[in-house]
N, C-alpha and C positions, 0 to 999 in steps of 0.2 A: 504494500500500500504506500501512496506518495501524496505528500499535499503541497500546497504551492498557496503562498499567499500573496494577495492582490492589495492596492489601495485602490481607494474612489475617485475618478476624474471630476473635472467640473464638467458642468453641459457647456459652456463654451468651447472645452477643450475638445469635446467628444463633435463638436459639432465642426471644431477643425480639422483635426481629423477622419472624421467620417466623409468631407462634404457636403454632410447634410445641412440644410436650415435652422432643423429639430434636433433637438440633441434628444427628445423621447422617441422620436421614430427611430433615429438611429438606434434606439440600446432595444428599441422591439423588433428591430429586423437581427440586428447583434447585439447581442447582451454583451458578449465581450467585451466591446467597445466601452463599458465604462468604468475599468479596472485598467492599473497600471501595473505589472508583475515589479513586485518588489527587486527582484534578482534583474531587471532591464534596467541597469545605471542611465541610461539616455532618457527611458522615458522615466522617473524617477527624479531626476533631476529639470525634465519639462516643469510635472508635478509640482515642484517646491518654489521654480520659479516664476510659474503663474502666478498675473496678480490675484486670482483667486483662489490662492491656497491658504487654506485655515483648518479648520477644527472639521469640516466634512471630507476632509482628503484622509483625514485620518480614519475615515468610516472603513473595516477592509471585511476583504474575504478570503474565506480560506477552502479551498477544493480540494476531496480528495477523492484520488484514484485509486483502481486497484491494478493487481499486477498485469492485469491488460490493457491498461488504460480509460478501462470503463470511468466515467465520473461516477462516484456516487454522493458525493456532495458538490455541486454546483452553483450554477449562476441564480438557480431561483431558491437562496436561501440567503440575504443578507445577512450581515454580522455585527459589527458595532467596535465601539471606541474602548469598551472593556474585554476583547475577545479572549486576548491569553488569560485574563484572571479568571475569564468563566471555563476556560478545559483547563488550569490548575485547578480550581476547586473541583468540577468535578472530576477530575483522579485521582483527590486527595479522598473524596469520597466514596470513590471506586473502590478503594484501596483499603480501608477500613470496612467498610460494611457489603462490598462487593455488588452494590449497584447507587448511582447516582442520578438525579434530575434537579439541575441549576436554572436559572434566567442565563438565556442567553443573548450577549450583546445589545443593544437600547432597543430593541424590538421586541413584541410579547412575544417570546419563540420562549418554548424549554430545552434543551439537551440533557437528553438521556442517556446512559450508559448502564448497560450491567455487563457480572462477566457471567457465560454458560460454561456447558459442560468441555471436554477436552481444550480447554483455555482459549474459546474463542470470545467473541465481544461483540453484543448486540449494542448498536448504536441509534439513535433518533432523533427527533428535532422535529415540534410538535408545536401550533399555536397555541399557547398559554389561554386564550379568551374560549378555545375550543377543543381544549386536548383530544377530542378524537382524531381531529384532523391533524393526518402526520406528515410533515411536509417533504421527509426526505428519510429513509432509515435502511438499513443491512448490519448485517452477520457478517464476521473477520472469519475468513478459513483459518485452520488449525494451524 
Protein backbone atom coordinates (compact mmCIF):
# COMPACT_ATOMS: atom_id res chain seq x y z
CA UNK A 1 0.00 0.00 0.00
CA UNK A 2 1.27 3.75 -0.96
CA UNK A 3 -0.10 7.13 -0.10
CA UNK A 4 0.84 10.21 -1.45
CA UNK A 5 -0.07 13.59 -0.19
CA UNK A 6 -1.53 16.52 -1.90
CA UNK A 7 -2.11 20.30 -0.81
CA UNK A 8 -5.04 22.40 -2.18
CA UNK A 9 -4.64 24.86 -5.03
CA UNK A 10 -6.54 28.14 -5.25
CA UNK A 11 -9.26 28.39 -8.08
CA UNK A 12 -7.35 30.98 -9.73
CA UNK A 13 -4.55 28.66 -9.99
CA UNK A 14 -6.54 25.80 -11.19
CA UNK A 15 -8.03 27.95 -13.55
CA UNK A 16 -4.44 28.76 -14.90
CA UNK A 17 -3.64 25.81 -15.27
CA UNK A 18 -6.50 24.08 -16.44
CA UNK A 19 -7.47 26.89 -19.14
CA UNK A 20 -10.52 26.97 -17.92
CA UNK A 21 -12.73 30.11 -16.83
CA UNK A 22 -14.15 27.84 -13.95
CA UNK A 23 -11.83 26.75 -11.66
CA UNK A 24 -15.33 24.28 -10.43
CA UNK A 25 -15.70 22.91 -13.97
CA UNK A 26 -12.24 22.23 -14.14
CA UNK A 27 -11.94 20.15 -10.79
CA UNK A 28 -15.49 18.39 -12.00
CA UNK A 29 -14.13 17.25 -15.22
CA UNK A 30 -10.50 16.65 -13.13
CA UNK A 31 -10.40 16.44 -9.77
CA UNK A 32 -6.92 16.27 -9.80
CA UNK A 33 -6.45 19.42 -10.95
CA UNK A 34 -6.93 20.92 -7.45
CA UNK A 35 -4.01 19.37 -5.56
CA UNK A 36 -0.43 20.10 -5.76
CA UNK A 37 1.71 16.69 -4.93
CA UNK A 38 3.79 17.63 -2.04
CA UNK A 39 6.94 15.72 -3.40
CA UNK A 40 6.57 18.27 -7.07
CA UNK A 41 9.02 21.10 -5.72
CA UNK A 42 7.81 23.25 -8.89
CA UNK A 43 4.59 23.18 -8.24
CA UNK A 44 4.85 23.52 -4.55
CA UNK A 45 6.75 26.30 -4.66
CA UNK A 46 3.92 27.92 -7.40
CA UNK A 47 1.79 27.11 -4.38
CA UNK A 48 3.52 29.34 -1.67
CA UNK A 49 4.16 31.99 -4.10
CA UNK A 50 0.69 32.61 -5.12
CA UNK A 51 -0.78 35.77 -3.98
CA UNK A 52 -3.33 33.51 -2.77
CA UNK A 53 -1.65 31.34 -0.55
CA UNK A 54 -2.96 31.03 3.12
CA UNK A 55 -4.57 28.86 5.43
CA UNK A 56 -6.73 26.90 2.58
CA UNK A 57 -3.56 25.79 0.69
CA UNK A 58 -2.86 24.02 3.62
CA UNK A 59 -6.22 22.00 3.38
CA UNK A 60 -4.60 18.52 1.87
CA UNK A 61 -5.10 15.05 0.81
CA UNK A 62 -3.96 12.18 1.39
CA UNK A 63 -4.51 8.92 -1.28
CA UNK A 64 -3.82 5.71 -0.83
CA UNK A 65 -3.18 2.92 -3.14
CA UNK A 66 -2.65 -0.53 -3.08
CA UNK A 67 -0.09 -2.78 -4.46
CA UNK A 68 -1.75 -2.37 -7.95
CA UNK A 69 -2.21 0.81 -7.84
CA UNK A 70 -5.88 0.64 -7.36
CA UNK A 71 -6.80 4.16 -5.32
CA UNK A 72 -8.61 3.23 -2.48
CA UNK A 73 -8.77 6.51 -0.83
CA UNK A 74 -9.03 9.23 -3.28
CA UNK A 75 -10.12 12.46 -4.74
CA UNK A 76 -13.80 12.40 -3.39
CA UNK A 77 -12.68 12.36 0.39
CA UNK A 78 -11.36 15.74 1.55
CA UNK A 79 -9.18 16.08 4.59
CA UNK A 80 -8.40 19.15 6.46
CA UNK A 81 -5.76 21.33 8.37
CA UNK A 82 -5.56 18.65 11.27
CA UNK A 83 -4.97 15.53 9.14
CA UNK A 84 -1.69 13.90 10.80
CA UNK A 85 -3.09 14.47 14.29
CA UNK A 86 -6.31 12.76 13.26
CA UNK A 87 -4.21 9.18 11.89
CA UNK A 88 -1.83 9.67 15.00
CA UNK A 89 -4.63 9.49 17.21
CA UNK A 90 -6.26 7.01 15.68
CA UNK A 91 -3.24 4.60 15.83
CA UNK A 92 -2.63 5.52 19.11
CA UNK A 93 -6.16 4.12 19.57
CA UNK A 94 -5.63 1.29 17.32
CA UNK A 95 -3.02 0.35 19.27
CA UNK A 96 -4.53 0.11 22.61
CA UNK A 97 -7.90 -1.14 22.34
CA UNK A 98 -7.55 -2.54 18.72
CA UNK A 99 -10.08 -0.60 16.97
CA UNK A 100 -10.42 3.20 16.56
CA UNK A 101 -13.12 6.12 15.07
CA UNK A 102 -11.61 9.98 15.21
CA UNK A 103 -13.13 13.27 13.58
CA UNK A 104 -11.56 13.59 10.74
CA UNK A 105 -9.88 16.73 9.25
CA UNK A 106 -12.50 20.02 9.54
CA UNK A 107 -15.19 18.15 7.62
CA UNK A 108 -17.83 15.94 9.60
CA UNK A 109 -16.16 12.74 8.19
CA UNK A 110 -15.15 9.95 10.97
CA UNK A 111 -12.03 7.56 10.34
CA UNK A 112 -12.30 4.39 11.36
CA UNK A 113 -9.95 1.67 11.94
CA UNK A 114 -10.00 -1.79 13.42
CA UNK A 115 -7.49 -4.58 13.24
CA UNK A 116 -9.10 -8.29 12.03
CA UNK A 117 -8.01 -11.50 12.03
CA UNK A 118 -4.58 -12.65 10.57
CA UNK A 119 -3.21 -8.86 11.06
CA UNK A 120 -5.10 -7.21 8.45
CA UNK A 121 -6.90 -3.67 8.91
CA UNK A 122 -10.20 -2.65 8.06
CA UNK A 123 -10.38 0.89 7.26
CA UNK A 124 -13.31 3.61 6.70
CA UNK A 125 -14.34 7.09 6.54
CA UNK A 126 -17.93 7.78 7.05
CA UNK A 127 -20.13 11.18 7.33
CA UNK A 128 -20.28 11.85 10.99
CA UNK A 129 -24.14 13.67 10.22
CA UNK A 130 -24.84 10.14 8.70
CA UNK A 131 -22.73 7.30 9.67
CA UNK A 132 -24.30 4.93 7.44
CA UNK A 133 -23.19 6.57 4.65
CA UNK A 134 -19.49 5.24 4.17
CA UNK A 135 -17.61 7.35 1.81
CA UNK A 136 -14.69 5.21 1.13
CA UNK A 137 -13.56 1.84 3.12
CA UNK A 138 -11.23 -1.63 2.57
CA UNK A 139 -9.55 -4.48 4.13
CA UNK A 140 -5.23 -4.42 4.06
CA UNK A 141 -4.35 -8.11 2.74
CA UNK A 142 -2.28 -10.11 5.10
Amino acid sequence: MKARVYLAKSGSMIEEESGMDNWLVAVKQRPEVQYADVNDRIQVERLIMSRKFGLDSLQMAIHVFDEGGQPLIGYEVPSGLNIWLDYLRAIRKLMERGKACVSYGIDPYLLEMEQLAKGRLRFAIRLELDPQKILTQFITSE
